[in-house]
Every structure is written in structure tokens, then in C-alpha cells.
C-alpha positions as a Markdown table, in Angstrom:
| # | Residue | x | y | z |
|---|---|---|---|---|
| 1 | Unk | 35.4 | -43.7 | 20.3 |
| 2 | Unk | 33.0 | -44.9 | 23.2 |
| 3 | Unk | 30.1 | -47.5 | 21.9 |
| 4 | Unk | 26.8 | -45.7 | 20.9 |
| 5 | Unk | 24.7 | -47.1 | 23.8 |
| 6 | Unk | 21.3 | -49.0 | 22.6 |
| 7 | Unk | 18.4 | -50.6 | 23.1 |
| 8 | Unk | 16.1 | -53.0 | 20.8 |
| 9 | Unk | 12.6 | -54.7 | 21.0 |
| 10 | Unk | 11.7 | -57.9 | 23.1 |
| 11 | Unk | 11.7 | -60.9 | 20.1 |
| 12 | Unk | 9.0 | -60.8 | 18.0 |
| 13 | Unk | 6.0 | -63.7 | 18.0 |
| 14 | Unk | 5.8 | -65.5 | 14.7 |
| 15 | Unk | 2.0 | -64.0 | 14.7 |
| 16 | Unk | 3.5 | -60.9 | 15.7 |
| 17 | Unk | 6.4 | -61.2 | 12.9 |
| 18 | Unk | 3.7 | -61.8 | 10.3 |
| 19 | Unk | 1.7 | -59.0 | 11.3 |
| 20 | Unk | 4.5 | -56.3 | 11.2 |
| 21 | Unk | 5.6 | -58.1 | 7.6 |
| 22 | Unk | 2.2 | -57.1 | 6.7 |
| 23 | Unk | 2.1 | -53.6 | 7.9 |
| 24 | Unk | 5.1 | -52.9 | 6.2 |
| 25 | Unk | 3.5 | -53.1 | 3.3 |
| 26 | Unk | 0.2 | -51.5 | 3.6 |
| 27 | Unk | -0.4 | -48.3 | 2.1 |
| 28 | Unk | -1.6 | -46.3 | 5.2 |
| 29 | Unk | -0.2 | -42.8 | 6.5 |
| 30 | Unk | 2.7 | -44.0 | 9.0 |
| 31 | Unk | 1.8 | -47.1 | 9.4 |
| 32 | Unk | 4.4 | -48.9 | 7.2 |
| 33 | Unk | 7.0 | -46.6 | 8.8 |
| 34 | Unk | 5.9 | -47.5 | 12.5 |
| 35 | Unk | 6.1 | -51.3 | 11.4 |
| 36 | Unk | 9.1 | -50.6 | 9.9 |
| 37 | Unk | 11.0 | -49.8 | 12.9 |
| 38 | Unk | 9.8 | -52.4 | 14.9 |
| 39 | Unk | 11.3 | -54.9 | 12.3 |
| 40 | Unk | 14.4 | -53.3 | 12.2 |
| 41 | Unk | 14.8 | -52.9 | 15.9 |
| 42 | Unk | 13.8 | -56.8 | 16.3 |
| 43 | Unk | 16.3 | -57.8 | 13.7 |
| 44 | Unk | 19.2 | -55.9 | 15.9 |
| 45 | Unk | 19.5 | -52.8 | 14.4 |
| 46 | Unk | 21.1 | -49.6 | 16.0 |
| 47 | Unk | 19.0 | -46.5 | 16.5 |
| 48 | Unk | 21.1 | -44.1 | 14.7 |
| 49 | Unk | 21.1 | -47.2 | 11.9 |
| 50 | Unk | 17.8 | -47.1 | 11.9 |
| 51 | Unk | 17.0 | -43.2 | 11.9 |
| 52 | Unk | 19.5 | -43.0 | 8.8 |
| 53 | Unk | 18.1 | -46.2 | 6.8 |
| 54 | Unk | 14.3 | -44.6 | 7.4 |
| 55 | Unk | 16.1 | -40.4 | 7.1 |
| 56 | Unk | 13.2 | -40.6 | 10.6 |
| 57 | Unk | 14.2 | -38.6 | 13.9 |
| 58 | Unk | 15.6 | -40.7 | 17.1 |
| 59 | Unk | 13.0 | -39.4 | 19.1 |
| 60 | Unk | 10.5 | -41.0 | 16.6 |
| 61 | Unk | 12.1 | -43.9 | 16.9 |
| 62 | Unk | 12.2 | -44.4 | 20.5 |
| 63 | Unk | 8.7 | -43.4 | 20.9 |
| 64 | Unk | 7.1 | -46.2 | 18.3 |
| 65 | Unk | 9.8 | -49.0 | 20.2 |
| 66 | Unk | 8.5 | -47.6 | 23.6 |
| 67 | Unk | 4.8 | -47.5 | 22.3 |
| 68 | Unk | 5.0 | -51.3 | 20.7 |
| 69 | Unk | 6.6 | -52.2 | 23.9 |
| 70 | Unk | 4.0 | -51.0 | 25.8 |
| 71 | Unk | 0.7 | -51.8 | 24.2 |
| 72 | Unk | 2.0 | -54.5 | 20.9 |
| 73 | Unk | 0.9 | -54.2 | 17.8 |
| 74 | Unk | -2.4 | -52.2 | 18.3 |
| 75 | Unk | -0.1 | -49.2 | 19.4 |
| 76 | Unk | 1.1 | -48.8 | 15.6 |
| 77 | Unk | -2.2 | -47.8 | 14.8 |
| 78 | Unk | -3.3 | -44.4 | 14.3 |
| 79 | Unk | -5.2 | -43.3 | 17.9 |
| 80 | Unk | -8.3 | -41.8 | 18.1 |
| 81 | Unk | -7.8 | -37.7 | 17.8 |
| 82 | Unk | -9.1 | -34.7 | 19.8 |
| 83 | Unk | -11.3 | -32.4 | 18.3 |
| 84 | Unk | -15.3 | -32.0 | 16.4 |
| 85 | Unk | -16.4 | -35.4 | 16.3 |
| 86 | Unk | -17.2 | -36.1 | 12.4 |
| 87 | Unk | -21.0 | -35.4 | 11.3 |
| 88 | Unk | -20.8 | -38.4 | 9.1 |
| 89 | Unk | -21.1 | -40.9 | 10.8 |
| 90 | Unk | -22.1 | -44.6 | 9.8 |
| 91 | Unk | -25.6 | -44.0 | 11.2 |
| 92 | Unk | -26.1 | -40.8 | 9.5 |
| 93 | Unk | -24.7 | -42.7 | 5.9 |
| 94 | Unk | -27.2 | -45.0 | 6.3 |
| 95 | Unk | -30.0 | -42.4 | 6.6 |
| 96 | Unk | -28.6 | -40.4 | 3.6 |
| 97 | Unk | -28.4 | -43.9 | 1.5 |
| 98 | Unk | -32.0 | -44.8 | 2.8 |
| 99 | Unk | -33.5 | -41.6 | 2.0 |
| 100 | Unk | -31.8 | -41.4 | -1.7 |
| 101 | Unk | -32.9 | -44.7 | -2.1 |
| 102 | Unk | -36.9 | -43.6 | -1.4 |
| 103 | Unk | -39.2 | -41.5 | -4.1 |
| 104 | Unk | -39.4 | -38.3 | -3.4 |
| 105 | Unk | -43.0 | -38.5 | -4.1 |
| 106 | Unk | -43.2 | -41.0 | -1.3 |
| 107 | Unk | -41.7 | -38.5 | 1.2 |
| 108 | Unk | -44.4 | -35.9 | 0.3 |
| 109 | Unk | -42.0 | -33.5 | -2.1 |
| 110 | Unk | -43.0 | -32.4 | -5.2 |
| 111 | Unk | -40.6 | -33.8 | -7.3 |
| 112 | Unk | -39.5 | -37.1 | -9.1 |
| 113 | Unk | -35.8 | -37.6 | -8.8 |
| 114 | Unk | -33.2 | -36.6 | -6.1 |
| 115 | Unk | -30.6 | -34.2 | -6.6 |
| 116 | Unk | -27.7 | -33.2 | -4.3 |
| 117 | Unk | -28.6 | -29.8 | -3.2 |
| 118 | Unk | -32.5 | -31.3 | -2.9 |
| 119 | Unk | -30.9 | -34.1 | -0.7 |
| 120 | Unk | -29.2 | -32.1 | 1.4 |
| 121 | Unk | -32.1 | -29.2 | 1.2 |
| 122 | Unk | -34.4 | -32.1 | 3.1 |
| 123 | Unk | -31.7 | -34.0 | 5.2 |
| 124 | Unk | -31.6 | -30.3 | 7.0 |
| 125 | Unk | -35.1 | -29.4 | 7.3 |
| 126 | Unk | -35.8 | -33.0 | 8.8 |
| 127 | Unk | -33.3 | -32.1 | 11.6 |
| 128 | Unk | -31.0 | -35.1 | 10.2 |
| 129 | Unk | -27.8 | -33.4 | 10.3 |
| 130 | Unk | -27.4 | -29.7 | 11.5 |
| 131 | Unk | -25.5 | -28.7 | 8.3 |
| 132 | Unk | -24.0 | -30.7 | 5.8 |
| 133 | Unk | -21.7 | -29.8 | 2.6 |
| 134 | Unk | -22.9 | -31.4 | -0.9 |
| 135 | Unk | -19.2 | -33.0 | -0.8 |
| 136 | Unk | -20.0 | -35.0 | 2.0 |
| 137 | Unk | -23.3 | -35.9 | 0.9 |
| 138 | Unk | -21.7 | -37.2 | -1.6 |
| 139 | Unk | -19.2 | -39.1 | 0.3 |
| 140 | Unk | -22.1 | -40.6 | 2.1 |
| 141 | Unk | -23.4 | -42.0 | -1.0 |
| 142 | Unk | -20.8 | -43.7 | -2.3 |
| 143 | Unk | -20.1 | -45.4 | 0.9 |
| 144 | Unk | -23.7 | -46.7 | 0.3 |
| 145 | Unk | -22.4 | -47.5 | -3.4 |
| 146 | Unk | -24.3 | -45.0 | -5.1 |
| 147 | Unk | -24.4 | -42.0 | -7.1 |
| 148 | Unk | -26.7 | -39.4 | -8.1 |
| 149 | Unk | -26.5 | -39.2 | -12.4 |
| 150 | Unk | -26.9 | -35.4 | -13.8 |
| 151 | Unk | -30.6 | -35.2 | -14.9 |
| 152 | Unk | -30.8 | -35.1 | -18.7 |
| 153 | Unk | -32.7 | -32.5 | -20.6 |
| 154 | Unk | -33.4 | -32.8 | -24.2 |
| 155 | Unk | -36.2 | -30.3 | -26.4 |
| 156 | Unk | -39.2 | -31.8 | -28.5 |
| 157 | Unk | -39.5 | -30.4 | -31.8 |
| 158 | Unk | -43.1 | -28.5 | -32.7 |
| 159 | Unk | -42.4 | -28.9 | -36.0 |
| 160 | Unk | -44.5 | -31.0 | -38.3 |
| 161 | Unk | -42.1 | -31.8 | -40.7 |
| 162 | Unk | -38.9 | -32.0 | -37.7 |
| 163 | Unk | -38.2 | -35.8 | -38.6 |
| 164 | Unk | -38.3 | -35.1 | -42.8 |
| 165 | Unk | -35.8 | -32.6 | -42.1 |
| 166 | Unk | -34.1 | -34.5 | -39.3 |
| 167 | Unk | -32.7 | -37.0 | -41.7 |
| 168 | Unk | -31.3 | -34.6 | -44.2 |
């Protein structure tokens, strides 16, 4: 049987060693796995060995060794992706935290405490954000560290005699 031809990374740094170390351990989507691959290749480790120890593909493989090799340790990070760019963005979270943070009364409204469907209500009709779901309103918030509480309604008695009875 003819040797399974090869390849493996370029010897690691010690910073570099660390840093992989470190990956492999972080809790990130495909990160740890990308890390993971690098290690083994830089510890000598066969391809095929390494797509069966990590059940991976080889084309997975050789395209995270070929990445590293190419651009280091910031090509196991996730890249930027195509697509919408996100609404929420640091500078809109800052506005939503900033405006929940105000009195309504201050703004000119006609009420006393902020909601989440009043937030967002007057995030739109100040042309802050073009739309925006409740959920990420939300989000927003508790990036900022906060959280809108459920208001609390209670009734008053009428009755005269409500506290003589109350304690029955």
C-alpha cells in the first residue's frame, strides 16, 4: 500500500501555540474546531487522522490549514457575511438605551413610564429605525443593561369598612 501523501502547518509561535490552546477551548460556533485542526496538523498529524479524530470532511480540513497559512490566526475567525446589514447597531443601542433612560414626559408624550410597544411606537415615528421588532428592542436594552418591568396594577377599595374586613 503506497504512503497517504500529506501536508502539515509551518511550526507554530509560542504566542501563536497559546492562542490556538485558547481557542480550542472557547465556546464559539467553529472556532474551537478550526483551532483544533491547526493544533493537530502542527503536532504532525495526518489528514485522514485528523478528519477521523474530529468525524470533519478533508476538504474542511485543507481549507482551515490553507486559510491559517495564508492569513494566521485572524483567518480562524468567523468573516464578515453578505447580506442586510443588521438594524441594530451599537449606535442605534445607544439611542434606544438613551431614550428608555429619559421621562416620557420630558419627550413631550403623555405618559409616565416606558413600555416596549410605546418604545418602539416612538423610536419609529422619530425616524430612528425604519422598523423594528419588540424582540430586538429588547435585545437593545439589555446590551445597555436594562430592562423594562411589567407595570403593576392593583384596585382601591371604596368601601368604608375594606380594612375591618380586610383582616378577617
Amino acid at each position: 500500500m503506497a504512503d497517504v501523501p500529506t501536508r502539515f502547518i509551518r511550526p507554530l509561535t509560542r504566542r501563536e501555540r497559546r492562542e490556538v490552546d485558547r481557542l480550542c477551548r472557547k465556546r464559539a460556533n467553529g472556532v474551537p474546531l478550526r483551532a483544533k485542526i491547526i493544533q493537530l496538523s502542527s503536532q504532525q498529524v495526518s489528514i485522514p487522522e485528523i478528519v477521523q479524530r474530529l468525524g470533519t470532511t478533508r476538504q474542511t480540513v485543507y481549507f482551515w490549514l490553507n486559510r491559517f497559512e495564508e492569513h494566521g490566526l485572524e483567518g480562524l475567525e468567523d468573516q464578515p457575511r453578505s447580506g442586510r446589514p443588521p438594524l441594530l447597531t451599537e449606535g442605534v443601542c445607544r439611542q434606544i438605551v438613551r431614550i428608555a433612560t429619559s421621562k416620557p414626559r420630558d419627550l413631550g408624550l403623555h405618559f409616565t413610564t416606558w413600555s416596549l410597544p410605546k418604545l418602539k411606537a416612538y423610536l419609529v415615528k422619530q425616524k430612528m429605525v425604519p422598523f423594528l421588532c419588540i424582540e430586538s428592542i429588547r435585545t437593545a436594552l439589555r446590551k445597555g443593561g436594562l430592562t423594562l418591568k411589567q407595570a403593576q396594577k392593583w384596585m382601591v377599595s371604596r368601601d368604608p369598612r375594606f380594612s375591618e374586613k380586610k383582616t378577617r
